[in-house]
Structures are given as structure tokens and as C-alpha cells.
BAMAR-233905 format. One line per 3 residues: number of its first residue (from 1); their letters; for each residue x, y, z of N, C-alpha, C. Coordinates in steps of 0.05 Angstrom, whole numbers. Example, Ala and Ser with C-alpha at 12.3 -4.5 7.8 and 13.67 -1.06 7.14 Angstrom:
BEGIN
1	AS	264/-114/156/246/-90/156/264/-66/156; 257/-45/142/273/-21/143/258/1/157 $
REM end
This chain:
BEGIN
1	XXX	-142/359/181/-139/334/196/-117/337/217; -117/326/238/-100/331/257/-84/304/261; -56/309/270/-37/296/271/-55/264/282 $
4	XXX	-70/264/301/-80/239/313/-101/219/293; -115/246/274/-132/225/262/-120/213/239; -104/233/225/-81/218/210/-67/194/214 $
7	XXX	-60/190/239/-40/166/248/-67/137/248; -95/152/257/-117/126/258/-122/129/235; -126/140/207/-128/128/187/-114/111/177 $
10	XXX	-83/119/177/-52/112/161/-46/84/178; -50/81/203/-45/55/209/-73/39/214; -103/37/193/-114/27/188/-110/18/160 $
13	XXX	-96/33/146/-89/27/108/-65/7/116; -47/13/131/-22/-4/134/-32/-35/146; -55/-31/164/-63/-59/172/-71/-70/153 $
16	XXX	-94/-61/136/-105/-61/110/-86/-80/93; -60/-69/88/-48/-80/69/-36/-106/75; -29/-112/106/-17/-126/127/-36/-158/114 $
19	XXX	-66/-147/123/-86/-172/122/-85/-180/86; -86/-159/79/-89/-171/47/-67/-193/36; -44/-172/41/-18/-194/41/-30/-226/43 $
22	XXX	-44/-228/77/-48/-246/89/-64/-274/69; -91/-251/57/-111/-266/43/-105/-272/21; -81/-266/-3/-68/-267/-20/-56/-291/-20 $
25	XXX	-35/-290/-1/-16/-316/4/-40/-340/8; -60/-338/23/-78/-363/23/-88/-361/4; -95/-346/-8/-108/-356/-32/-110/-357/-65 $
28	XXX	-79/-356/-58/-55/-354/-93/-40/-369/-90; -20/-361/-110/6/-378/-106/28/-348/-108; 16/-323/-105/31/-297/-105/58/-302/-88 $
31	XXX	56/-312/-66/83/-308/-45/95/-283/-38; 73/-267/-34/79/-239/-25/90/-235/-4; 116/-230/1/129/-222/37/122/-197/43 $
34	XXX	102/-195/61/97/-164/77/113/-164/108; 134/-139/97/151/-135/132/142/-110/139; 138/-101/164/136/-78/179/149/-70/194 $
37	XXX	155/-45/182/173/-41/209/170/1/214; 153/-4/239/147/26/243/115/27/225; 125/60/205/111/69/193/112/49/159 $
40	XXX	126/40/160/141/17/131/125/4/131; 111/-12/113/104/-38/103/124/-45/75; 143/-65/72/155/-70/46/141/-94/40 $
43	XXX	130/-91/11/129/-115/0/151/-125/-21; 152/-159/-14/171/-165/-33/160/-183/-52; 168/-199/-73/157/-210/-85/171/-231/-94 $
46	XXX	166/-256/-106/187/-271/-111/211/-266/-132; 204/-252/-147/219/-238/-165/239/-222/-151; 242/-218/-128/256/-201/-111/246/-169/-116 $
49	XXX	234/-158/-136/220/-134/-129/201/-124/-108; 202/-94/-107/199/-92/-81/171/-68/-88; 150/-64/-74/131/-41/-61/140/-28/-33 $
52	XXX	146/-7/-28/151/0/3/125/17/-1; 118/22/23/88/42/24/98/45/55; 93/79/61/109/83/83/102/115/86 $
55	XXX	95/116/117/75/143/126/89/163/125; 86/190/108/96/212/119/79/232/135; 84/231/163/73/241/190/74/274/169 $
58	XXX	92/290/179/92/323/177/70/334/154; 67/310/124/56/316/110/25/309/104; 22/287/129/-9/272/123/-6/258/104 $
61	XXX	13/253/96/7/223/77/26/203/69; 17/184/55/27/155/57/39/151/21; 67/150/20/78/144/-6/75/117/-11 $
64	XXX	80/115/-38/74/77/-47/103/89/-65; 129/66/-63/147/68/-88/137/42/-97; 136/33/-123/136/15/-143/145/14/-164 $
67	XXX	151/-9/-178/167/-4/-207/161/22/-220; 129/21/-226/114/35/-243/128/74/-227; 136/77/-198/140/99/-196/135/95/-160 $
70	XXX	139/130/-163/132/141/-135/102/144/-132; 78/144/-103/61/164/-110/62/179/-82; 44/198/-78/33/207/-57/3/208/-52 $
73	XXX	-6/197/-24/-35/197/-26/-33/216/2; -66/219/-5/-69/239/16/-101/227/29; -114/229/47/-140/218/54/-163/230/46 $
76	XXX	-181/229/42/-201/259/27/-230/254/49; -234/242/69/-247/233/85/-261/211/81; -260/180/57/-270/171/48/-251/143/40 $
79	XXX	-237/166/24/-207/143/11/-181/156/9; -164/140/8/-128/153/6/-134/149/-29; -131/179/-35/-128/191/-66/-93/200/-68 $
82	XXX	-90/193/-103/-62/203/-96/-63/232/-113; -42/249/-105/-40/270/-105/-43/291/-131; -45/272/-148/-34/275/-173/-55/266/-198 $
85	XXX	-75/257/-183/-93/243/-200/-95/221/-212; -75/200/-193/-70/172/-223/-100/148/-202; -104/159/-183/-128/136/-166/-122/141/-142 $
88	XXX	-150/108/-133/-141/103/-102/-123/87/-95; -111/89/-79/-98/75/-62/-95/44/-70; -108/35/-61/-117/3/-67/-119/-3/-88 $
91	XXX	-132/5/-103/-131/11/-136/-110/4/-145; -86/19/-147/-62/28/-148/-42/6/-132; -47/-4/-110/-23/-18/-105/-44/-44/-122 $
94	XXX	-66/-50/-117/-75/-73/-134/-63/-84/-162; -58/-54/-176/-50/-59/-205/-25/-59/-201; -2/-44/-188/20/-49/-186/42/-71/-180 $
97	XXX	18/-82/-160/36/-117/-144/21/-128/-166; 9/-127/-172/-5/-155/-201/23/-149/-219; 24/-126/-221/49/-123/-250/77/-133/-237 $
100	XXX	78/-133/-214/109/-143/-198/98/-170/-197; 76/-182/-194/79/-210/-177/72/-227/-208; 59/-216/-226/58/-229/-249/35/-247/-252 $
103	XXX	12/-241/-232/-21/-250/-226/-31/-230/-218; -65/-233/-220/-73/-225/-213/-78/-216/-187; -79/-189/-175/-79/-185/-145/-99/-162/-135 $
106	XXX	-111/-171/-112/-128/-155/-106/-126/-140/-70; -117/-117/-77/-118/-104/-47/-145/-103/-42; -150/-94/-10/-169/-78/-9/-175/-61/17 $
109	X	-186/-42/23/-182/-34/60/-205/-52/69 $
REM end
């Protein structure tokens, strides 16, 4: 994958998460704060915990920190898989902000 298609995947997952944020807050009572800044998306939560998900350019891929941990994903031409075998992407931050926000939550690209 080359540096350019990387950047149009990675800031279609970051929009991705941007809009979900969006459709969440309308349609919960989650109160999810999504800030951006750059390659960053932080989510916060009312609990004051935090998700950062945030691009690493040199390596092709996009970390998620969350309570539950670190991950690394990588793109496989389809979906952002993490590196390690625990899922996708969405998947993964889905089950993670549900466990921070304390509802049910649904990402999605």
C-alpha cells in the first residue's frame, strides 16, 4: 500500500468514527465527545474516560488505546484488522466505548 492510499483509507475510518460519534449522541443518551485534531480522534465519555484512535503514517496503521488496552490495525484491503488477532476495527471500538460509556454502542464505517 502506498503512503497516499493509506492516508484515503485512514482518514475515511477517522471520518467513520467522526459520523458515528454523531449518530450515537442523536440517538442515545451516550454523550460521547469526539475531538480531532490532525491524525487524533479522542473520545471522551462522561465518565471522563478516554478512546484516542490515532494514525501511524511510517507504519500504515491506526492504534485504538482503551481501557481494555492498546491495539494496532492494519487495512487488509477490505477492513482495518488488528494485528494481533483480537478483530475489526469497529468491532472493537464498538465493544470497547459500550464498556467505557456503560450502553450499548454501535460503530460502524
Amino acid at each position: 500500500m502506498t503512503d497516499l492510499e493509506f492516508m484515503d483509507h485512514a482518514e475515511k475510518l477517522l471520518l467513520a468514527v467522526e459520523r458515528s460519534c454523531d449518530r450515537i449522541n442523536d440517538a442515545t443518551d451516550a454523550d460521547v465527545d469526539a475531538q480531532r485534531s490532525g491524525g487524533m480522534v479522542t473520545l471522551t465519555f462522561p465518565n471522563r474516560s478516554q478512546i484516542v484512535i490515532n494514525l501511524q503514517k511510517p507504519l500504515h496503521e491506526v492504534w485504538m488505546a482503551a481501557r481494555s488496552g492498546g491495539y494496532h490495525y492494519r487495512f487488509d484491503g477490505q477492513a482495518w484488522q488488528d494485528t494481533k488477532g483480537a478483530g475489526e476495527f469497529f468491532d472493537c471500538l464498538s465493544r470497547d466505548a459500550a464498556a467505557q460509556a456503560g450502553l450499548p454502542l454501535q460503530f460502524s464505517a
